[in-house]
C-alpha positions as CSV (number, residue, x, y, z in Angstrom):
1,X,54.8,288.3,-25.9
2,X,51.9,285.9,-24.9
3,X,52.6,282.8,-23.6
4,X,51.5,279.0,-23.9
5,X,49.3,277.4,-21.0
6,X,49.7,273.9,-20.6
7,X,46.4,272.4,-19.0
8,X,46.1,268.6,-17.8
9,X,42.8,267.6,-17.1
10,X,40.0,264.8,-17.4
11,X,37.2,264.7,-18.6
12,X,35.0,265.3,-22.2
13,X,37.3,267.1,-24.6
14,X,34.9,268.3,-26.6
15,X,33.1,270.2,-23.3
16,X,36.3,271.7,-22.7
17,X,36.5,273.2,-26.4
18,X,33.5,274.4,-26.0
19,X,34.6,276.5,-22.7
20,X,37.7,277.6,-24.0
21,X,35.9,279.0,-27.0
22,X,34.4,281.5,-24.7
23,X,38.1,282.9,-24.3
24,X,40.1,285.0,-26.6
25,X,42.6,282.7,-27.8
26,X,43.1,278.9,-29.6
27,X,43.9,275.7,-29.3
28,X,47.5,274.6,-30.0
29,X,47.2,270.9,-29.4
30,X,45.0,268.6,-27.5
31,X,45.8,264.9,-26.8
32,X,43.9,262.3,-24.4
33,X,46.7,260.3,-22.5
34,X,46.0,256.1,-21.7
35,X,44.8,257.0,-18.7
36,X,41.9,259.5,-19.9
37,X,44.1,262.5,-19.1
38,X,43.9,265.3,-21.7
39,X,46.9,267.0,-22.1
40,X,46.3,270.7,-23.8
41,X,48.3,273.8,-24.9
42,X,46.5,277.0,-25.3
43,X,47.7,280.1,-26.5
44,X,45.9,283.6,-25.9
45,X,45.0,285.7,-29.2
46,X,44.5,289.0,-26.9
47,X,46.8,291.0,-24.3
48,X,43.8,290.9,-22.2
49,X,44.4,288.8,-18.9
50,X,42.4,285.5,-19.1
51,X,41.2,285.3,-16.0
52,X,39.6,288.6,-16.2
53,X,37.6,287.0,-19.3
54,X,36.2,284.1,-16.9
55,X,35.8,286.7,-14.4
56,X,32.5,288.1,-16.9
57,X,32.0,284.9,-18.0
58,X,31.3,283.9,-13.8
59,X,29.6,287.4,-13.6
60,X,27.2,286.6,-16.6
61,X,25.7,283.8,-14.2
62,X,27.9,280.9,-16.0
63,X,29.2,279.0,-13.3
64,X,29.8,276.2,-14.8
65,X,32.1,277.0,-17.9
66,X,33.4,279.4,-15.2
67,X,34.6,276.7,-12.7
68,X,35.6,274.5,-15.3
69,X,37.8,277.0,-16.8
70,X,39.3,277.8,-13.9
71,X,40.0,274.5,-13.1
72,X,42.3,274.3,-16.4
73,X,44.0,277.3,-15.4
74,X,44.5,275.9,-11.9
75,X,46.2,273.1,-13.2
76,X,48.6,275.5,-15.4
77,X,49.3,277.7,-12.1
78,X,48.5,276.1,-8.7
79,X,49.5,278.8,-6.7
80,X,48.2,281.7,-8.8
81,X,46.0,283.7,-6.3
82,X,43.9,285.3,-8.8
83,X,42.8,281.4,-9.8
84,X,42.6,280.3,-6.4
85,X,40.2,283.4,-5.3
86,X,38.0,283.3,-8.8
87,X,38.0,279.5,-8.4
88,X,36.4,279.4,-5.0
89,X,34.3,282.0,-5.2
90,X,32.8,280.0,-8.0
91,X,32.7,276.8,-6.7
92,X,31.0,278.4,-3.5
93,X,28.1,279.8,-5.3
94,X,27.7,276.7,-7.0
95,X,27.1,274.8,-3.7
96,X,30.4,272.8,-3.7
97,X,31.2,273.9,-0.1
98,X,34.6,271.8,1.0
99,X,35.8,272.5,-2.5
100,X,35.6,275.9,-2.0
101,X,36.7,276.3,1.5
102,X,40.1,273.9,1.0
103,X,40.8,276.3,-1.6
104,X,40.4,279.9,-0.4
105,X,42.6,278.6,2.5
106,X,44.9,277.9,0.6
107,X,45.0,281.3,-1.0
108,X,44.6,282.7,2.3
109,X,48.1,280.8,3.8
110,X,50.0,281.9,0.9
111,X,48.7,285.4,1.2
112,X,47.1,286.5,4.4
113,X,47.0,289.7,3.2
114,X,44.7,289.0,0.9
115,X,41.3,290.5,2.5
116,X,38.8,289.5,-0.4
117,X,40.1,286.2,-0.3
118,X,39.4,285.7,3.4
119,X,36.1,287.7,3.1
120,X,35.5,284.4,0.4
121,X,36.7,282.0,2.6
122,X,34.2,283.5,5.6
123,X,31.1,283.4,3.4
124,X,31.9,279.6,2.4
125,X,32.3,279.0,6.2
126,X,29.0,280.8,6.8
127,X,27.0,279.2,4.2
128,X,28.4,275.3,5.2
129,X,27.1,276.4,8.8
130,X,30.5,276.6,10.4
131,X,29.8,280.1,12.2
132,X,32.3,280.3,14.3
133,X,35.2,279.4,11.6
134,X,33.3,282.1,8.9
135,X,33.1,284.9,12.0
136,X,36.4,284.6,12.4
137,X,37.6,285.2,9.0
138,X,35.7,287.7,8.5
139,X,36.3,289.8,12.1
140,X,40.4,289.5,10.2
141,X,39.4,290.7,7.3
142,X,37.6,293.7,8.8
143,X,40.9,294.1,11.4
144,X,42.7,294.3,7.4
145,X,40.8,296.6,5.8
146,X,38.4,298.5,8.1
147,X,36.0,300.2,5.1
148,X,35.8,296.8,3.0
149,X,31.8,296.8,2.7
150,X,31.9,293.1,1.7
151,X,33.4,291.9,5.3
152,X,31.2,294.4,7.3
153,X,28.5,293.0,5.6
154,X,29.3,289.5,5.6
155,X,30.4,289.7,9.0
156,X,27.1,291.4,10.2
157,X,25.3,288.2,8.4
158,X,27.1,285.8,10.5
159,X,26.9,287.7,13.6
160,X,23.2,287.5,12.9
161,X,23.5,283.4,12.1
162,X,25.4,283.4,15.5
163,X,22.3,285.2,17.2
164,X,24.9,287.9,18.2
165,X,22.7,290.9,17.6
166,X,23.6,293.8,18.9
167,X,27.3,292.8,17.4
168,X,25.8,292.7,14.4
169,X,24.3,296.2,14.2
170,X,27.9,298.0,14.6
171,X,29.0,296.1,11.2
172,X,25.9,296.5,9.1
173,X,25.1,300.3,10.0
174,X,29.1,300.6,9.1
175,X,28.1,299.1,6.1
176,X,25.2,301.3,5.3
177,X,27.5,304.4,5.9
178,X,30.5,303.1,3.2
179,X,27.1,302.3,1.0
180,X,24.2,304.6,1.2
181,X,22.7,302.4,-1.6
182,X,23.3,299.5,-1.1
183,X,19.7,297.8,-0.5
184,X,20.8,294.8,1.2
185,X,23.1,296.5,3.9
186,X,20.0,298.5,4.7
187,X,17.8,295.4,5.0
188,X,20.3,293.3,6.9
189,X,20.5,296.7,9.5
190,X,16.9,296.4,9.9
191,X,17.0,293.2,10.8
192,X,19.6,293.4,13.4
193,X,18.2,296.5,15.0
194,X,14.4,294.8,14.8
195,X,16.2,291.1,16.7
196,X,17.4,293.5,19.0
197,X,14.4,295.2,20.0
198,X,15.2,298.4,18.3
199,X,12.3,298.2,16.3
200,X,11.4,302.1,15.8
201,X,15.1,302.6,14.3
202,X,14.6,298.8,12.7
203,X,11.3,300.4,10.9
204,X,13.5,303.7,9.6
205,X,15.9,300.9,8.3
206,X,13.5,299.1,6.3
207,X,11.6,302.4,5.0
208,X,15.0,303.4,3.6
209,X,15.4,299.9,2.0
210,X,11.8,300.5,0.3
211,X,13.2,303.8,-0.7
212,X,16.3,302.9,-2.7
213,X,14.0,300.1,-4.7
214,X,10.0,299.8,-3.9
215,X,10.1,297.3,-6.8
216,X,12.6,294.6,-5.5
217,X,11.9,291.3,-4.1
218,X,14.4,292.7,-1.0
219,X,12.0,295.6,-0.4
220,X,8.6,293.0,-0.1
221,X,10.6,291.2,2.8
222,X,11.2,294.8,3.7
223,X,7.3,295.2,3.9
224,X,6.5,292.1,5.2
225,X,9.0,293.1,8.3
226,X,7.4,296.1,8.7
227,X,4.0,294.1,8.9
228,X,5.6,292.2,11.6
229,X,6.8,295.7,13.5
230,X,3.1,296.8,13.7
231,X,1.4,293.4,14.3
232,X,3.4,293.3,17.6
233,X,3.2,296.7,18.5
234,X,-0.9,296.1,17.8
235,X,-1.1,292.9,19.4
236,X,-4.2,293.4,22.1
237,X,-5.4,296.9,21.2
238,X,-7.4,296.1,18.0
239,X,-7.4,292.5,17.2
240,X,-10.0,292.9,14.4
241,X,-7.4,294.7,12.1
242,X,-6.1,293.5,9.2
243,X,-2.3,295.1,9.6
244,X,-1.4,293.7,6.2
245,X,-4.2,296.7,5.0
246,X,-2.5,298.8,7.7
247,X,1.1,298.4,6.2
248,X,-0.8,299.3,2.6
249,X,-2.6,302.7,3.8
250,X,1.1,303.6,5.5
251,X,2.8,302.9,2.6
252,X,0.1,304.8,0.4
253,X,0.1,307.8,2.8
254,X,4.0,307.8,2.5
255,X,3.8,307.9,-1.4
256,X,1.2,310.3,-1.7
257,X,3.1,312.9,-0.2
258,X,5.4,313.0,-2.2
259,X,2.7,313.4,-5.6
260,X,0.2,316.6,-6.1
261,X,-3.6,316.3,-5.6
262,X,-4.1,316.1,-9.3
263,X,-1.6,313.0,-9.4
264,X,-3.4,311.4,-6.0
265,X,-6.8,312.1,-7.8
266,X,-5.6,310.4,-11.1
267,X,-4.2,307.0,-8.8
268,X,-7.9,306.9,-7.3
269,X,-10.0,307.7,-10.1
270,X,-8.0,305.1,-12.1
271,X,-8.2,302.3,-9.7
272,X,-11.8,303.1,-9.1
273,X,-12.3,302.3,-12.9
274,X,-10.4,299.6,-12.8
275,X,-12.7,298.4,-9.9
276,X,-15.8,298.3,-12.5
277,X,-14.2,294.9,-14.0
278,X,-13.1,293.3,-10.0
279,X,-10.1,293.3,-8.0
280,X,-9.1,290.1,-6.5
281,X,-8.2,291.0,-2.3
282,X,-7.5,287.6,-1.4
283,X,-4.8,287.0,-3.4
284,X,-1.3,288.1,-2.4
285,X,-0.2,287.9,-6.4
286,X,1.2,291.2,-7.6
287,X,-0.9,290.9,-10.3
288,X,-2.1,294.7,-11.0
289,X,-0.2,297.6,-12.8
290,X,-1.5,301.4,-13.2
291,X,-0.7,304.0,-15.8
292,X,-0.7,306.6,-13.0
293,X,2.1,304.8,-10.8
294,X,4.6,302.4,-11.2
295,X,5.0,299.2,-10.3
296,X,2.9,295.9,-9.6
297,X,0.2,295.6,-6.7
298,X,-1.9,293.5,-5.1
299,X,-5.6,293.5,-5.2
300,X,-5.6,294.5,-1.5
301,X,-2.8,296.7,-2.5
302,X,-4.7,298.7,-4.8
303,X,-7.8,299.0,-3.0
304,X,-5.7,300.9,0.3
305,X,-4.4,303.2,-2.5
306,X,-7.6,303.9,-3.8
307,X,-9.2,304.1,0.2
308,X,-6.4,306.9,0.8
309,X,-6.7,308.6,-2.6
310,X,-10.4,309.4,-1.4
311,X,-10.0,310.3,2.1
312,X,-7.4,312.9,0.6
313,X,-9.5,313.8,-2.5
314,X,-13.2,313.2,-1.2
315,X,-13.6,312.0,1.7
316,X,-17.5,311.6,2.0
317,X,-16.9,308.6,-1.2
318,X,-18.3,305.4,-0.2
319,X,-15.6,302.9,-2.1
320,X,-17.7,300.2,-1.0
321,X,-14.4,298.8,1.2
322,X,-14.5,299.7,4.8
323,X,-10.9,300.1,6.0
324,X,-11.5,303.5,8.2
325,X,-9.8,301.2,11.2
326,X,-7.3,300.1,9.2
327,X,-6.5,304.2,7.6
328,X,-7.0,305.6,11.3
329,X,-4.2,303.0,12.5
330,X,-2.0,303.7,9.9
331,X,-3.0,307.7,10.3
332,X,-1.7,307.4,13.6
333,X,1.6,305.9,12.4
334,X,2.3,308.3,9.4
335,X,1.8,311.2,12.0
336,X,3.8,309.5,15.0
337,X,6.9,309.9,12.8
């Protein structure tokens, strides 16, 4: 038998219709007090929990119906922990920083048990810039559920806001290990073993996280680490070269050997073509696409493919772009690992 909720609120009653129209269920009454105070019963139409409907409502990306939804059902159920926890996690994302932290600690008092909630309650912490208070939670919500990827990886991230490095690398290669694909872990353990100074392992954790997803946004901060890698292990030796160009012949040697000579020939032939009408190398926009290969590339991007392609396919071709420093560099790389 479903029950009646009784939400007291304030605020514009016909933005609160709207919200709870996104819920399986309808309106029994609704009734603005003197003092602006709208006083509402709702009754659900489904068996289906709620919560768990503003749950894919707040996963869709709409926070706030989400919040505001939650807030009615807040004011039905004070306590309820699965309110409190959807409710902060909400109101965290959405910026509203106190809000959010006064009431995952609440949740966490009434249950301290309750690991995700304190995992929450951590990343509020982190984000308002209160390190310390965030570490905290989170080192007690790894010391409650040792293989909870969330607080290894949370915790890692404010390890690494605390400058605590090599603390940081336990949690987020822990991480990486109870989620072989999870992107971010991989970035976020290339960063702590690259701050530090474990750059060649740093360098195998950021060719992983190009691996899982060449195409992301996280694996172009991937690349651009990488750059950074090289630059400093370049720095005084050969100060004429370009080491974005270097990153660009490493990454194309890395792909190509993983495609056949006739596939390698097609990239090159095809970008040579596509050379007749100009290719921009000044611009970082990704602003190039190939039928041979997928994805988006920059000018300089596709011209290193092209560079390798040829030294692979015909090496005597003059492309008209001289980056034999740049492809020897990046030669020596490839075959160092």
């Amino acid at each position: 038998m479903s029950r009646k909720y009784h939400f007291s609120t304030n605020g514009n009653a016909d933005r609160i219709r709207e919200a709870l129209n996104l819920l399986d269920g309808a309106i029994q009454t609704m009734t603005t007090e003197p003092n602006g105070d709208i006083q509402i019963n709702w009754k659900p139409t489904s068996k289906t929990n709620p919560i768990e409907k503003i749950a894919q409502v707040l996963q869709s990306g709409n926070l706030d119906d989400s919040i505001l939804l939650l807030e009615l059902f807040l004011s039905d159920a004070p306590n309820d922990e699965n309110v409190l926890y959807n409710l902060g996690m909400a109101v965290s994302e959405a910026g509203g920083l106190t809000r959010a932290i006064n009431l995952l600690t609440r949740l966490v008092k009434q249950a301290p048990a309750h690991t995700n909630g304190r995992v929450a309650l951590g990343m509020a912490y982190l984000r308002a810039r209160k390190t310390e208070e965030g570490i905290k939670e989170l080192q007690t919500a790894v010391s409650q559920e040792p293989d909870n990827l969330w607080a290894r990886r949370n915790l890692g991230a404010g390890l690494m806001q605390a400058e605590r490095f090599h603390e940081a690398v336990e949690h987020l290669r822990r991480a990486t290990e109870l989620a072989p694909a999870d992107q971010a872990a991989w970035f976020g353990y290339g960063q702590a073993l690259q701050s530090s100074g474990e750059t060649l392992e740093a360098d195998n954790a950021f060719i992983k996280t190009i691996e899982l997803d060449e195409f992301s946004e996280i694996a172009e901060h991937a690349r651009q680490a990488r750059t950074r890698i090289e630059e400093k292990s370049f720095q005084g030796t050969s100060p004429t070269l370009r080491m974005d160009a270097v990153m660009y012949c490493l990454s194309a040697l890395e792909k190509f050997t993983k495609l056949s000579p006739e596939q390698v020939k097609n990239i090159g032939v095809e970008i040579a073509l596509r050379g007749t009408r100009g290719i921009d190398v000044n611009s970082a926009e990704q602003q190039y696409s190939l039928r041979s290969m997928e994805g988006n590339f920059s000018g300089l991007y596709l011209v290193c493919l092209q560079y390798v392609a040829f030294q692979k396919i015909a090496p005597e071709q003059n492309i008209g772009f001289d980056l034999s420093a740049e492809y020897e560099a990046a030669l020596n790389l490839f075959k160092s690992r």
